[in-house]
N, C-alpha and C positions, 0 to 999 in steps of 0.2 A: 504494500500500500504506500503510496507516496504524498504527497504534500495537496495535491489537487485530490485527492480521494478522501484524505482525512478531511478535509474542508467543505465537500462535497457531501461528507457523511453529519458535519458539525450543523450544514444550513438547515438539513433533510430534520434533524432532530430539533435545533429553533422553531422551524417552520409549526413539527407536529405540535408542541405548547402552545404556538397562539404567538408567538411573542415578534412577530413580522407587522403582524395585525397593528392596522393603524389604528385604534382604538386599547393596545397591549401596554397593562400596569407594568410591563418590562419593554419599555422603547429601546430598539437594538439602537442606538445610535454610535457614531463612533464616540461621542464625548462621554457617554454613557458605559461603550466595551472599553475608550481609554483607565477611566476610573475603576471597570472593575476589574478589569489587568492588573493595574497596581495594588488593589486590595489584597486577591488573588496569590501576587507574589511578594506578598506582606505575610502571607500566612507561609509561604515557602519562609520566610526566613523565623518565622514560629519556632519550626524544626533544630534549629540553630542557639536559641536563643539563650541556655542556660552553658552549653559546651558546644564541641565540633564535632560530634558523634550523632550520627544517627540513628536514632534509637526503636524509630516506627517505618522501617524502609517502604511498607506497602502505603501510609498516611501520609508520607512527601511525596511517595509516586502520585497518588489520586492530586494533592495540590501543583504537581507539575503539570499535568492533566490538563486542570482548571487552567494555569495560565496558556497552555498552548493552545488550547481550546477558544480562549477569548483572542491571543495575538490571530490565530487564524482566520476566526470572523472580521477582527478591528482589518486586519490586510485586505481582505475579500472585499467589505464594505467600501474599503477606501479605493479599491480600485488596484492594490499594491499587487503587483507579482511575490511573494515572498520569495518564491523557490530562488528567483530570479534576483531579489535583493543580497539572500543572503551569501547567494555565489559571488555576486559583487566585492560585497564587503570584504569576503575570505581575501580576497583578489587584492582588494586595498591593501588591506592589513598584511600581507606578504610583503608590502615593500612600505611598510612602516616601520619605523625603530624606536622603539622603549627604553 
């Protein structure tokens, strides 16, 4: 499965809640998938927060989950390629120096 399938699978699931519905107490918007992305990966660093040990590996997998789930939608809606972004970047970042 790759990046257009997971995405594909993420809309088909929004879709069946209602939450497209112009009328939906969950407006997909991107200001709205921005925000809960960051929430999201607020609760990724949950996992984190008293050591560096991860101590619930299947409870930070579901919140990984969550934020990819929302970045996929927030890209989709916005129009972004990701797949396409993030080959970009890799590309940058090769002839970057830290």
């Amino acid at each position: 499965m790759d990046i257009k399938d997971l995405t594909q699978r993420m809309h088909e699931f929004v879709a069946s809640k209602g939450w497209y519905a112009d009328d939906s107490p969950r407006p997909q918007t991107p200001r709205n998938l921005a925000i809960s992305l960051s929430l999201e990966a607020a609760e990724v660093l949950e996992h984190f927060q008293w050591d560096g040990e991860v101590e619930v590996p299947h409870a930070l997998a579901e919140e990984l989950a969550d934020v990819t789930l929302y970045l996929l939608q927030l890209a989709s809606l916005a129009d972004i390629d990701l797949e396409r972004a993030i080959l970009k970047k890799l590309k940058e970042n090769h002839g970057r120096k830290w």
